[in-house]
N, CA, C and O atoms as a Tinker XYZ file with bonds, in Angstrom:
   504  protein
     1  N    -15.993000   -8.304000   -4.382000    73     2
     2  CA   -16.980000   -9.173000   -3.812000    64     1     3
     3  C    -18.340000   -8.959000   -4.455000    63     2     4     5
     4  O    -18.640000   -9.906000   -5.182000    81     3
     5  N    -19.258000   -7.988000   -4.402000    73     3     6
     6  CA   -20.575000   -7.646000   -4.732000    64     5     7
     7  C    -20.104000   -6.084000   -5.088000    63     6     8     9
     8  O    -19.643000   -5.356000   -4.209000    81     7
     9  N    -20.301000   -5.561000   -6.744000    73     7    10
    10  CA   -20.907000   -4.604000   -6.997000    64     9    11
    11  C    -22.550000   -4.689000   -8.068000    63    10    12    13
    12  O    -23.163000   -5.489000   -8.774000    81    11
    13  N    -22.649000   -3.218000   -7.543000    73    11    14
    14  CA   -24.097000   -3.131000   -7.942000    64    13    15
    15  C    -24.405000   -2.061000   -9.042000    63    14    16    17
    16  O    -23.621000   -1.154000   -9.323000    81    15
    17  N    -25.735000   -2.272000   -9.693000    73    15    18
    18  CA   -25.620000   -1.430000  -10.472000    64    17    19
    19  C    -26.013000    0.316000  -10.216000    63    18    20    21
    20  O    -26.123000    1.180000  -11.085000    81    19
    21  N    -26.181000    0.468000   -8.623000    73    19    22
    22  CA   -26.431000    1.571000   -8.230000    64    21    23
    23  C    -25.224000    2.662000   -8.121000    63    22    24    25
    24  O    -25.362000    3.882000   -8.034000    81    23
    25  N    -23.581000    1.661000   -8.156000    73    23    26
    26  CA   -22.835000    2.481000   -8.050000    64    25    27
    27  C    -22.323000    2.333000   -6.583000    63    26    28    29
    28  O    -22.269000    3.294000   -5.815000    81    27
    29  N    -22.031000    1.334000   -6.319000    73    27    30
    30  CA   -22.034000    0.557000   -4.536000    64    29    31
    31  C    -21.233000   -0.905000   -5.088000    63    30    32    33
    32  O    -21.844000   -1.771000   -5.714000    81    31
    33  N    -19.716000   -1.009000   -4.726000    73    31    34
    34  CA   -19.256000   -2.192000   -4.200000    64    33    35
    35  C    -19.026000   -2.405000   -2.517000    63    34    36    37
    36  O    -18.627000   -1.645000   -1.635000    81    35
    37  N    -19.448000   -3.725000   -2.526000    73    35    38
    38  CA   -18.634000   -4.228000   -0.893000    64    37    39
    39  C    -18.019000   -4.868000   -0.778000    63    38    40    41
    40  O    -18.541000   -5.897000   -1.206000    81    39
    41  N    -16.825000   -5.130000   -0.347000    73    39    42
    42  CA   -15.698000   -6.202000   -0.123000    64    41    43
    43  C    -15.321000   -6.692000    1.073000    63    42    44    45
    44  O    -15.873000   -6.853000    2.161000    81    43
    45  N    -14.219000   -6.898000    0.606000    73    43    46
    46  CA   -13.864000   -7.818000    2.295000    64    45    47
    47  C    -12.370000   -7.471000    1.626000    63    46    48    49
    48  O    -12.131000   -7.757000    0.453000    81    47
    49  N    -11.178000   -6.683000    2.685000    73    47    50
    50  CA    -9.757000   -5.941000    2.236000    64    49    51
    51  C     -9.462000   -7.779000    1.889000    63    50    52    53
    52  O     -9.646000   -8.169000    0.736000    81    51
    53  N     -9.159000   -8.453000    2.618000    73    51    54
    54  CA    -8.189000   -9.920000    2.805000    64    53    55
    55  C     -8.552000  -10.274000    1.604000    63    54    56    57
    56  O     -7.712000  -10.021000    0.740000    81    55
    57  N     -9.954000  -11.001000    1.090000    73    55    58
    58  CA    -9.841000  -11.398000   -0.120000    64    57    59
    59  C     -9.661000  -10.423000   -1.458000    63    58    60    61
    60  O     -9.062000  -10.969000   -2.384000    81    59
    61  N    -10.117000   -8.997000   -1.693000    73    59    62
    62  CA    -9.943000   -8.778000   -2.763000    64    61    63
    63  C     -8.593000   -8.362000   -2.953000    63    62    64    65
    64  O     -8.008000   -8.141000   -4.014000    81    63
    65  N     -8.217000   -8.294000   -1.888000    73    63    66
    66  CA    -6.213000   -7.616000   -1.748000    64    65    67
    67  C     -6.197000   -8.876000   -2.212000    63    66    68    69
    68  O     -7.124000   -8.744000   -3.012000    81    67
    69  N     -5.890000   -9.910000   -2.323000    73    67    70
    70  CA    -5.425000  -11.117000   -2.684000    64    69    71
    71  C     -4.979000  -11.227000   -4.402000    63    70    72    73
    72  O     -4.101000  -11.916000   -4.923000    81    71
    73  N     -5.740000  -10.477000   -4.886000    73    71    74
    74  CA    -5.999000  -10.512000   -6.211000    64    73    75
    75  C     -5.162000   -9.309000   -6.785000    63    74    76    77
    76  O     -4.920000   -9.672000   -7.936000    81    75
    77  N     -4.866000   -8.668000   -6.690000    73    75    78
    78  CA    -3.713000   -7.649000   -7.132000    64    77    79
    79  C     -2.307000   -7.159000   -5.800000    63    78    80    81
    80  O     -1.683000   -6.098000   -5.790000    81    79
    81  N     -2.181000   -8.155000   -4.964000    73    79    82
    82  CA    -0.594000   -7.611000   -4.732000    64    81    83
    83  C     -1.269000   -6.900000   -3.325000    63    82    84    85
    84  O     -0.453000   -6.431000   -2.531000    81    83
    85  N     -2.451000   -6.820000   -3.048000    73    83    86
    86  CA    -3.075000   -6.211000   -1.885000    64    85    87
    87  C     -3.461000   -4.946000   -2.259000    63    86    88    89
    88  O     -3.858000   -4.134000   -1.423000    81    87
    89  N     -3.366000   -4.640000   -3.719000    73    87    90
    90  CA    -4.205000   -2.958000   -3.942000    64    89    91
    91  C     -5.672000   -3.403000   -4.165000    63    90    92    93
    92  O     -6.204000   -4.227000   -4.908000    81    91
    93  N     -6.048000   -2.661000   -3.367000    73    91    94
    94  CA    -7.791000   -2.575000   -3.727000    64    93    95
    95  C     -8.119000   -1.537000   -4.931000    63    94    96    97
    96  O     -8.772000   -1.854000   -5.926000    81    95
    97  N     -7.616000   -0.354000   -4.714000    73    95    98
    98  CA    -8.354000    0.353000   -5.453000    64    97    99
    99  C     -7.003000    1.146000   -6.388000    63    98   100   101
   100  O     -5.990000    1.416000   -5.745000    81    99
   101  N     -7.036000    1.438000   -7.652000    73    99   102
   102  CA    -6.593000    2.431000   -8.604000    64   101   103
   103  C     -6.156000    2.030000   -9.833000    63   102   104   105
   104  O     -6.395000    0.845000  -10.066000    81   103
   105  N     -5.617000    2.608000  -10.661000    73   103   106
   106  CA    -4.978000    2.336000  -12.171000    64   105   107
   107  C     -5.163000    0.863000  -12.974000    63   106   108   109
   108  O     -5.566000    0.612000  -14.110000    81   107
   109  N     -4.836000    0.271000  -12.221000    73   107   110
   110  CA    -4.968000   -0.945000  -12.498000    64   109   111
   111  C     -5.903000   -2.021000  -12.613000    63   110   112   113
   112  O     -5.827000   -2.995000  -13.363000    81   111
   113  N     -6.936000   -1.688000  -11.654000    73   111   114
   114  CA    -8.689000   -2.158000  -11.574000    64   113   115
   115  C     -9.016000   -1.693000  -12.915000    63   114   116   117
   116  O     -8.777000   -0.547000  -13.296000    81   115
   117  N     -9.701000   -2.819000  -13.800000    73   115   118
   118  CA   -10.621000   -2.513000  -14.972000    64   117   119
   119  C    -11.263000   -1.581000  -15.250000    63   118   120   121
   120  O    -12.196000   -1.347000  -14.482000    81   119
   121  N    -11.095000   -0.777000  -16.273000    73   119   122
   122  CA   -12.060000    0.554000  -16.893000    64   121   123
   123  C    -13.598000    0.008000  -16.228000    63   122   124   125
   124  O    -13.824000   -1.199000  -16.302000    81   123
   125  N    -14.353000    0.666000  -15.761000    73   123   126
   126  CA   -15.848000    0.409000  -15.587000    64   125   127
   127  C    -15.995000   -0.339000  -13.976000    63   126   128   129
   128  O    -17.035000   -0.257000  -13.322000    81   127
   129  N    -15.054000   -0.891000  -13.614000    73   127   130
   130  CA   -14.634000   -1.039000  -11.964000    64   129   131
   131  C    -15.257000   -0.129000  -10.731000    63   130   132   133
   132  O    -14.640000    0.935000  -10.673000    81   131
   133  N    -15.815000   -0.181000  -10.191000    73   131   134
   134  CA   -15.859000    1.009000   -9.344000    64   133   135
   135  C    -14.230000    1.454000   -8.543000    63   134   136   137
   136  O    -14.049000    2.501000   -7.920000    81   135
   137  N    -13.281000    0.469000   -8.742000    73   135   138
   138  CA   -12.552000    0.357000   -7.603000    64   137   139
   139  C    -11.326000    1.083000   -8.850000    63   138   140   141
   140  O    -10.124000    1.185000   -8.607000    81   139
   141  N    -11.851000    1.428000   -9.891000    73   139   142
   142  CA   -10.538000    1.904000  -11.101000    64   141   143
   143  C    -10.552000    3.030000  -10.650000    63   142   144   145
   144  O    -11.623000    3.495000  -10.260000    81   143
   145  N     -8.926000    4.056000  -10.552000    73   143   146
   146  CA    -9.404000    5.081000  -10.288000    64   145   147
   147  C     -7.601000    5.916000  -10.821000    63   146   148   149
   148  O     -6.506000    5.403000  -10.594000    81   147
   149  N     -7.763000    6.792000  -11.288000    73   147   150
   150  CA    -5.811000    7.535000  -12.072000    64   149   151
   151  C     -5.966000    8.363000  -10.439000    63   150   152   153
   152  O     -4.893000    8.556000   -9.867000    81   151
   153  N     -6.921000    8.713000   -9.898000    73   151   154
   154  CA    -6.718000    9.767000   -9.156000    64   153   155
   155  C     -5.983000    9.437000   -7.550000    63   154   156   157
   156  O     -5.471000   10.350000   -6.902000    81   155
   157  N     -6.029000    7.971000   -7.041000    73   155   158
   158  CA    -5.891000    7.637000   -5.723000    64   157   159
   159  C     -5.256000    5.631000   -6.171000    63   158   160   161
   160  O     -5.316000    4.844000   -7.116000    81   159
   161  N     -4.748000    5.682000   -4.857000    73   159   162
   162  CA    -4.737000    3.960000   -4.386000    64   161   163
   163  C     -4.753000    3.675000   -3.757000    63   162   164   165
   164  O     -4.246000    4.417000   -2.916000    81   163
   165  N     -5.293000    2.299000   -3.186000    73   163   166
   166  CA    -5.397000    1.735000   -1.747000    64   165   167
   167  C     -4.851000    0.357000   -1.591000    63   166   168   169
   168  O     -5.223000   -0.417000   -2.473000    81   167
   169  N     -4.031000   -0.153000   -0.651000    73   167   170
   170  CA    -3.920000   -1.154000   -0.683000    64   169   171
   171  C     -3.980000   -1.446000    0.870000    63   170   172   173
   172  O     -4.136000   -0.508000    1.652000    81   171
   173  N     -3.841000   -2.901000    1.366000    73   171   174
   174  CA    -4.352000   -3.690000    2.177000    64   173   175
   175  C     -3.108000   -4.798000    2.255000    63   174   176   177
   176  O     -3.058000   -5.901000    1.711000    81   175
   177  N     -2.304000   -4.269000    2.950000    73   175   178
   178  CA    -0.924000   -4.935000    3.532000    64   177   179
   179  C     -0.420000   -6.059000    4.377000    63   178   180   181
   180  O      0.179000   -5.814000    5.425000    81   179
   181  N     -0.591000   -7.032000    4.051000    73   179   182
   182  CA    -0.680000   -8.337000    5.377000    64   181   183
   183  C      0.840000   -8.628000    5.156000    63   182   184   185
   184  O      1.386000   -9.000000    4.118000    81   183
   185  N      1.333000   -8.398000    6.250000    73   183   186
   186  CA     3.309000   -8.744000    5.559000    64   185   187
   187  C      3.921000  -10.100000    6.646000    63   186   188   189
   188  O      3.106000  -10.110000    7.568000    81   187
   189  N      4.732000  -10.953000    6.853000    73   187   190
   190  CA     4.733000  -11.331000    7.488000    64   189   191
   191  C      6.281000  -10.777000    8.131000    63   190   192   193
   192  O      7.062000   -9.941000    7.675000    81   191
   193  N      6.356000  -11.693000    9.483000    73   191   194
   194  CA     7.619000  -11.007000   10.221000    64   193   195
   195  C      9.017000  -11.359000    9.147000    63   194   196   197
   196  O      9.239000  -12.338000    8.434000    81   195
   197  N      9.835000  -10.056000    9.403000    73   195   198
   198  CA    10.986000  -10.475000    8.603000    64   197   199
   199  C     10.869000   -9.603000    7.000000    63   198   200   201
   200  O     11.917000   -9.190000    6.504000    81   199
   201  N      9.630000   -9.393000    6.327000    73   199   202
   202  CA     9.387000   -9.080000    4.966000    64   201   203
   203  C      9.832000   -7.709000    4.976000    63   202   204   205
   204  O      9.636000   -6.844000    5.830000    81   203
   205  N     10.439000   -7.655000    3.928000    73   203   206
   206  CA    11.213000   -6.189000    3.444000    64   205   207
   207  C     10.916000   -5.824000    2.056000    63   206   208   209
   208  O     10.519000   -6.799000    1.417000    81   207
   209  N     10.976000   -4.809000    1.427000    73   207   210
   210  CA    10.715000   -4.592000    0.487000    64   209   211
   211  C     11.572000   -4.972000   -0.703000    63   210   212   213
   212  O     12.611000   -4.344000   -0.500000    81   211
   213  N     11.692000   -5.527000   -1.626000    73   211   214
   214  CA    12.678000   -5.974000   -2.475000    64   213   215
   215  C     13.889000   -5.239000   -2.810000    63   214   216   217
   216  O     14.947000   -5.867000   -2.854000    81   215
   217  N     13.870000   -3.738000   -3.100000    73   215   218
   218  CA    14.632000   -2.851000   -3.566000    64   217   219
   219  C     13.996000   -1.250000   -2.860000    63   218   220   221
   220  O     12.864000   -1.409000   -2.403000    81   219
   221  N     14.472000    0.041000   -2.727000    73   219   222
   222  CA    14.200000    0.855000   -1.937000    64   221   223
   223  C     13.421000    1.783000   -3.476000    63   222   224   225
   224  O     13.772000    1.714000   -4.654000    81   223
   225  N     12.517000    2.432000   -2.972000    73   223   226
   226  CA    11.646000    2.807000   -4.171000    64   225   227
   227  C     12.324000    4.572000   -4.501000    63   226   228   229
   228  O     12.689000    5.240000   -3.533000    81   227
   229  N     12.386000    4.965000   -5.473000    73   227   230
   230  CA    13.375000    5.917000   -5.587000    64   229   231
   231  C     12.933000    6.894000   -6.784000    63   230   232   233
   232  O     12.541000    6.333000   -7.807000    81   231
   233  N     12.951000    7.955000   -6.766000    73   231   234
   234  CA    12.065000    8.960000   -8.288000    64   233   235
   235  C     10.557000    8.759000   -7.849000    63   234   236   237
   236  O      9.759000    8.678000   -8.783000    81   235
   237  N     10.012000    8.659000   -6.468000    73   235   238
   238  CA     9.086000    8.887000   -6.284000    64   237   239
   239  C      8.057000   10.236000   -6.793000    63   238   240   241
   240  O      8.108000   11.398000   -6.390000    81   239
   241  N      7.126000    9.631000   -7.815000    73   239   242
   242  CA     6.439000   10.655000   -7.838000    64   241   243
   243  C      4.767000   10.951000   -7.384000    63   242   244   245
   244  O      3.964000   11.773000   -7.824000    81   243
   245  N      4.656000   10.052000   -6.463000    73   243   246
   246  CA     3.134000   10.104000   -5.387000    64   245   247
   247  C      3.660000   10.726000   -4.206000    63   246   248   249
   248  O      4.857000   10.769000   -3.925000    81   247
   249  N      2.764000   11.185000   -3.554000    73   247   250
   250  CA     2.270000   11.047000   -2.022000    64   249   251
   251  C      1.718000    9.854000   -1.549000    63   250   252   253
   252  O      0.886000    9.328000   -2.288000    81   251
   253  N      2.045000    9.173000   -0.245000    73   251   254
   254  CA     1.463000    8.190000    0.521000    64   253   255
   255  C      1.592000    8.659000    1.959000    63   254   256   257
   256  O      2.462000    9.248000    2.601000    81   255
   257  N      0.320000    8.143000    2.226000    73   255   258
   258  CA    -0.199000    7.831000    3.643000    64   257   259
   259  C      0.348000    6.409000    4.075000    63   258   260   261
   260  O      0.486000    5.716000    3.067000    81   259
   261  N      0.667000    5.813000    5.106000    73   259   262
   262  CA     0.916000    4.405000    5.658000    64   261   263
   263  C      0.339000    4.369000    6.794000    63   262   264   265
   264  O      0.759000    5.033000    7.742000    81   263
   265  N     -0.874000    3.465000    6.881000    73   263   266
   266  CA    -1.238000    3.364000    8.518000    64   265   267
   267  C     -1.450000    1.828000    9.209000    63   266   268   269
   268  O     -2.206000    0.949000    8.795000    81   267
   269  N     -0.557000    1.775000   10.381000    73   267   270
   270  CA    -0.419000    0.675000   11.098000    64   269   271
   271  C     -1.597000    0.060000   11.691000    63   270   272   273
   272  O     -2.080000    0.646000   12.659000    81   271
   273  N     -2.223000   -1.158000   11.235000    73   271   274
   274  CA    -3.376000   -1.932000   11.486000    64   273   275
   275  C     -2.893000   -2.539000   13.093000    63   274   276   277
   276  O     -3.027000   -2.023000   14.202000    81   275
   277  N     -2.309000   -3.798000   12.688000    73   275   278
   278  CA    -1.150000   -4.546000   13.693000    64   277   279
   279  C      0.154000   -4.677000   13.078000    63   278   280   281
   280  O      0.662000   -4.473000   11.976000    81   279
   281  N      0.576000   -5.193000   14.480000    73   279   282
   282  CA     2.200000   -5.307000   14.341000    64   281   283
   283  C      3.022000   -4.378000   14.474000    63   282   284   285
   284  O      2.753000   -3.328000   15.057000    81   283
   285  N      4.405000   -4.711000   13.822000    73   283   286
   286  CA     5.260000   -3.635000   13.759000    64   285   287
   287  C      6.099000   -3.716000   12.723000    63   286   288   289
   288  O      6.881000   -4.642000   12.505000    81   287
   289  N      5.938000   -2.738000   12.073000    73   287   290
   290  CA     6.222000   -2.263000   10.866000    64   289   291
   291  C      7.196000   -0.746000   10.621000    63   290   292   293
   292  O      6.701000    0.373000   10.750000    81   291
   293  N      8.667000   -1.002000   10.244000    73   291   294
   294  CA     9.921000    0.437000    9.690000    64   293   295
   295  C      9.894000    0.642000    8.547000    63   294   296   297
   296  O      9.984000   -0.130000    7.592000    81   295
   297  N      9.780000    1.583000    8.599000    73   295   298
   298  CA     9.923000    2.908000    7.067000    64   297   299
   299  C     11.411000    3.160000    7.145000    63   298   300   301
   300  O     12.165000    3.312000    8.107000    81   299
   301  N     11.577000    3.158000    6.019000    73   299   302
   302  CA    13.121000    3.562000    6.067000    64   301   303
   303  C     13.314000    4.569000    5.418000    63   302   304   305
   304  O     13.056000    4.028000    4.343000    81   303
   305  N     13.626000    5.914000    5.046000    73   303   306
   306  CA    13.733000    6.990000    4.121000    64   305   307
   307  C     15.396000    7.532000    4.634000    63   306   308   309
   308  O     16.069000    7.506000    5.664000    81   307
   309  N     15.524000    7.965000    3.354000    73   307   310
   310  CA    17.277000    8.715000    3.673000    64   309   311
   311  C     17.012000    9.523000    4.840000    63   310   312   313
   312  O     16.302000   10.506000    5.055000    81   311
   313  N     18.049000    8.587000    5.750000    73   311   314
   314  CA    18.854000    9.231000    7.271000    64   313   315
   315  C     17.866000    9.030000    7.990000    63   314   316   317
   316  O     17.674000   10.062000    8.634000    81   315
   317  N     17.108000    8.246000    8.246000    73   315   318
   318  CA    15.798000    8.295000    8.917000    64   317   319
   319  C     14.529000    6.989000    8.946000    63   318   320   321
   320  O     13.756000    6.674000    8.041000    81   319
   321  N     14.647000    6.496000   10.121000    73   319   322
   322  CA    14.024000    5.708000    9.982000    64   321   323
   323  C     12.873000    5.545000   11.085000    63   322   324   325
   324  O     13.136000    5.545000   12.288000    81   323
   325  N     11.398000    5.388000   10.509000    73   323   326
   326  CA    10.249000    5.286000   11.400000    64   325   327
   327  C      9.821000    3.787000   12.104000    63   326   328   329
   328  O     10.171000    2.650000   11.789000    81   327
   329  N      9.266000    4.082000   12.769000    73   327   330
   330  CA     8.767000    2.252000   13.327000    64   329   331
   331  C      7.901000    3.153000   13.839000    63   330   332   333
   332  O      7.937000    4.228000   14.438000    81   331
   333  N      6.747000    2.025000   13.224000    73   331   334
   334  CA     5.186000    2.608000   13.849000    64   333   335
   335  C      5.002000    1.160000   14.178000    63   334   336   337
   336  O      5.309000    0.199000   13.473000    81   335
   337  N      4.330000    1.161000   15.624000    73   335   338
   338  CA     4.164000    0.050000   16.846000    64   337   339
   339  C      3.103000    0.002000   17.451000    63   338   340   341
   340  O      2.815000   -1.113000   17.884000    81   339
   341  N      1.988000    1.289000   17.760000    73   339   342
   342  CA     0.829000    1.121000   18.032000    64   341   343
   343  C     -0.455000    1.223000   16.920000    63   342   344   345
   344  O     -0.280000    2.179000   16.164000    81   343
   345  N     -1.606000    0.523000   16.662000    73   343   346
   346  CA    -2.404000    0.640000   16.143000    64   345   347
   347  C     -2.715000    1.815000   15.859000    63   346   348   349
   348  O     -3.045000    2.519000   16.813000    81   347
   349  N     -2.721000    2.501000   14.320000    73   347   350
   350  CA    -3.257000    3.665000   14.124000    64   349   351
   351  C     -2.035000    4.510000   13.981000    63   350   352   353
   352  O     -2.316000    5.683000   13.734000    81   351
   353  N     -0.480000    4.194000   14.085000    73   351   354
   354  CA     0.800000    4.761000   14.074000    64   353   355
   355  C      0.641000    5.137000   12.596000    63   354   356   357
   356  O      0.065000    4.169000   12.099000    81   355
   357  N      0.869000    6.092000   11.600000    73   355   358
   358  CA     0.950000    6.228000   10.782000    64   357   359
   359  C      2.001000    7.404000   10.449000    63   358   360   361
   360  O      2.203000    8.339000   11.224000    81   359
   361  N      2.650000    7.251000    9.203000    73   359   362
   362  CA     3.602000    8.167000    8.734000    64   361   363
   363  C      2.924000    8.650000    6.905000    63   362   364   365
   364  O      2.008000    8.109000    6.285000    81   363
   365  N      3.645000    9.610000    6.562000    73   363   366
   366  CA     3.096000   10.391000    5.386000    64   365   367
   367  C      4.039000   11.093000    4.783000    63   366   368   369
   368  O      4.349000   12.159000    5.315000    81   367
   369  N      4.757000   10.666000    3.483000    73   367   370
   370  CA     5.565000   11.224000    2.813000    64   369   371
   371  C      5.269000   11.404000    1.366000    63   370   372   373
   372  O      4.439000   10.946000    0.581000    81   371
   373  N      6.436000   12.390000    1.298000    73   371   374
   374  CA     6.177000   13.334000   -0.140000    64   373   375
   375  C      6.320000   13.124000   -1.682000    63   374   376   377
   376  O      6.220000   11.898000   -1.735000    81   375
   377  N      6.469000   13.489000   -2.802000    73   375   378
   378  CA     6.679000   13.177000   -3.767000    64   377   379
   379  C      8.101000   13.245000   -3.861000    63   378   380   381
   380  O      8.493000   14.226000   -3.229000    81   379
   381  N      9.005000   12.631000   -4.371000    73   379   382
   382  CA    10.809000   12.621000   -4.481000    64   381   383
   383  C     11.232000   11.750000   -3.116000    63   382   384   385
   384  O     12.371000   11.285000   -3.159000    81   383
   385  N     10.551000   11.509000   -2.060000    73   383   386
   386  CA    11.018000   11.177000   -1.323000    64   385   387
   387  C     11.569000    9.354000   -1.406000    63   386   388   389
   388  O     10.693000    8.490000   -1.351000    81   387
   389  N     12.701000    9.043000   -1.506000    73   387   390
   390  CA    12.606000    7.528000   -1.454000    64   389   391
   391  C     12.008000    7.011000   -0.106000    63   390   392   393
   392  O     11.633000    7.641000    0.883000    81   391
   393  N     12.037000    5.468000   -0.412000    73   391   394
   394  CA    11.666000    4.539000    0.849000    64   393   395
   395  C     11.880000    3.405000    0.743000    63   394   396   397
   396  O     11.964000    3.047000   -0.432000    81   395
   397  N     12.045000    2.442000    1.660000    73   395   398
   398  CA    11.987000    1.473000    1.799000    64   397   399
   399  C     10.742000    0.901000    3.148000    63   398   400   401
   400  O      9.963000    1.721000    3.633000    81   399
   401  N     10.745000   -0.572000    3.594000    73   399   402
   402  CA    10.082000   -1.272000    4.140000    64   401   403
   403  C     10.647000   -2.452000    5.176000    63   402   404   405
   404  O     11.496000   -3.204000    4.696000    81   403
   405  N     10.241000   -2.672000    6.568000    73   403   406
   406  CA     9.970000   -3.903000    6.847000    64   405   407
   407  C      9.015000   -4.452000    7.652000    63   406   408   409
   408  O      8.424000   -3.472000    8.107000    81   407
   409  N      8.636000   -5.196000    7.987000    73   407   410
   410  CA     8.048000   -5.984000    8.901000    64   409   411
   411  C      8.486000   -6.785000    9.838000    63   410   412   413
   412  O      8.820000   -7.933000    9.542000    81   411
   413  N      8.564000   -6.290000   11.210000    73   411   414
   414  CA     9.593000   -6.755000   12.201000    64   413   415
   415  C      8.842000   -7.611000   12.612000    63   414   416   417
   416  O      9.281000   -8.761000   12.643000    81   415
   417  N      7.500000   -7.359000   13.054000    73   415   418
   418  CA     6.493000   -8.733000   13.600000    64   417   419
   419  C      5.260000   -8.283000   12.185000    63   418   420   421
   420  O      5.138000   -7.261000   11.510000    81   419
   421  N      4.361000   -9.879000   12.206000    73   419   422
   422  CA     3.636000   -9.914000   11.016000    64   421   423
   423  C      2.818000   -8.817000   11.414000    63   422   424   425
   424  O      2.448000   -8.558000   12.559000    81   423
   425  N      2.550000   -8.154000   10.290000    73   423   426
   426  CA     1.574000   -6.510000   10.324000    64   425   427
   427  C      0.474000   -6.646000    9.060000    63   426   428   429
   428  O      0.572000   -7.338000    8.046000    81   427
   429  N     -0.254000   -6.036000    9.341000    73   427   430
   430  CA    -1.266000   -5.635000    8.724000    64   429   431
   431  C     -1.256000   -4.179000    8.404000    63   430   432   433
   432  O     -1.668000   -3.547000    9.376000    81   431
   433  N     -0.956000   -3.460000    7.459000    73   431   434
   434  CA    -0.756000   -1.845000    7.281000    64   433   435
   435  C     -1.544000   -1.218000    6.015000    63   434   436   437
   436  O     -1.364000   -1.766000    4.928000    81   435
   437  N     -2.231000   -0.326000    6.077000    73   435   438
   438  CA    -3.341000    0.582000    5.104000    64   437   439
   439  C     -2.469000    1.719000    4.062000    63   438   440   441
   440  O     -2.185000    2.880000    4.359000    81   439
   441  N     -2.186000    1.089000    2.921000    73   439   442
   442  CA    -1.349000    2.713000    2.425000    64   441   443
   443  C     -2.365000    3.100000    1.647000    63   442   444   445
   444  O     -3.328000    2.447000    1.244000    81   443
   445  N     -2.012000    4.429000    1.436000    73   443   446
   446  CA    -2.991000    5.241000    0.397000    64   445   447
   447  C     -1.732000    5.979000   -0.234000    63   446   448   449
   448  O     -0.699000    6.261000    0.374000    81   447
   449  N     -2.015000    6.239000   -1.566000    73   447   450
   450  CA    -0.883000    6.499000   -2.654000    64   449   451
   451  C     -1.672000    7.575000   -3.794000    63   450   452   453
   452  O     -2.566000    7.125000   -4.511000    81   451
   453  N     -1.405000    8.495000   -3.850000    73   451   454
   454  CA    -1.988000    9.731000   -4.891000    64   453   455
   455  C     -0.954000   10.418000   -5.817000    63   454   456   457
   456  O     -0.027000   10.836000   -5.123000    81   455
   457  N     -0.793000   10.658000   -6.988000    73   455   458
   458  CA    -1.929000    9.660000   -8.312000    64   457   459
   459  C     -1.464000    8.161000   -8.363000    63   458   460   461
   460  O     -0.502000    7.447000   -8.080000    81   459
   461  N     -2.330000    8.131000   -8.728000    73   459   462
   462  CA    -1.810000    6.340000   -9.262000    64   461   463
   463  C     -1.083000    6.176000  -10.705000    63   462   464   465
   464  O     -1.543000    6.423000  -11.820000    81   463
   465  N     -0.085000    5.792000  -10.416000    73   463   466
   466  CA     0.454000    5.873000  -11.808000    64   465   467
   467  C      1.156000    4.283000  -11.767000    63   466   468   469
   468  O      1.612000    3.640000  -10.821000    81   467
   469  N      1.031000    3.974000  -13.161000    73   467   470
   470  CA     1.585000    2.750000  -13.919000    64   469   471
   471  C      3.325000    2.583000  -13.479000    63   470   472   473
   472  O      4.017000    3.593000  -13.348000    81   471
   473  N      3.834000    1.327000  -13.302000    73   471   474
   474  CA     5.096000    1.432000  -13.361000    64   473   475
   475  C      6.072000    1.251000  -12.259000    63   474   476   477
   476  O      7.293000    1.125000  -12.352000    81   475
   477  N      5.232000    1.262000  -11.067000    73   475   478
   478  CA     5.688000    1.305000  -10.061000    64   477   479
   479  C      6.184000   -0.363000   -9.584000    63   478   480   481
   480  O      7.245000   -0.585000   -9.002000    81   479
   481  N      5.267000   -1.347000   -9.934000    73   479   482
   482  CA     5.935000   -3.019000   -9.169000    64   481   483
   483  C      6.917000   -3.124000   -9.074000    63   482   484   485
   484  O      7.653000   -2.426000   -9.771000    81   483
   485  N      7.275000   -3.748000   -8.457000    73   483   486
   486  CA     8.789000   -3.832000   -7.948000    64   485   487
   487  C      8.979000   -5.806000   -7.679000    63   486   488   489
   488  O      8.751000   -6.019000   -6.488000    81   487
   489  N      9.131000   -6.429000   -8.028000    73   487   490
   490  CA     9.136000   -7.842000   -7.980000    64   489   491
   491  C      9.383000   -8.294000   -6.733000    63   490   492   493
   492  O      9.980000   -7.455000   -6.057000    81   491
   493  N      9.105000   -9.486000   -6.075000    73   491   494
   494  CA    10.017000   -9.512000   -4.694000    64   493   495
   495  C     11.213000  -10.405000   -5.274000    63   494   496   497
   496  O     11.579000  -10.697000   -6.412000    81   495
   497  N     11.701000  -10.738000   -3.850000    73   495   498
   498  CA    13.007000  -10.927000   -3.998000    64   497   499
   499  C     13.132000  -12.040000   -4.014000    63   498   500   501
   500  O     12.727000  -12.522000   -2.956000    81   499
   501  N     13.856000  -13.452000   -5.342000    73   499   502
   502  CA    14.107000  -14.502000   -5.152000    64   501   503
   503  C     14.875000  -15.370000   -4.711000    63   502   504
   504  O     14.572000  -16.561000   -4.793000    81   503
């Protein structure tokens, strides 16, 4: 939305998520970006009811945070599966760990992902 030359952007998550897949911030934001970053990622999750993740993500090599805005939203990891349902429900898994996704009612969800590394998209499903 507005950066400055002091070293200060402000946004708005809805529109600039719009523009990369709902990541705001890491690897992928332009060299000189404030929002470029190898070290972290953020994205800004609007899913609607029913949305699943295309394929289950697997050779994980980040850490992520996931935190429930609205809605209701399952994590799926081998033998185990989360549903976070109240605002602020959040789960946090490890590096190696697979996962998957859904969205049981439309959600809004905050992940954070450390390092950011290239390679990860996953297409949806046609």
């Amino acid at each position: 939305m507005e950066s400055d030359d002091q070293g200060v952007y402000v946004g708005r998550a809805a529109a600039d998520a719009a523009g990369d897949r709902g990541w705001l911030l890491g690897h992928f934001k332009p060299p000189g970006d404030l929002r470029h970053s190898e070290d972290v990622e953020i994205k800004w999750g609007v899913h609607p009811k029913g949305e699943r993740r295309a394929r289950w993500t697997s050779g994980e090599k980040r850490t992520a945070l996931l935190v429930l805005i609205s809605g209701r939203f399952r994590l799926g990891f081998p033998g185990r599966d989360v549903l976070l349902s109240e605002p602020g429900d959040y789960v946090v898994w490890g590096r190696g760990v697979d996962h998957s996704w859904q969205a049981e009612e439309e959600s809004v969800v905050m992940t954070v992902r450390w390092p950011s590394i290239p390679g990860y998209a996953v297409e949806a499903a046609g």
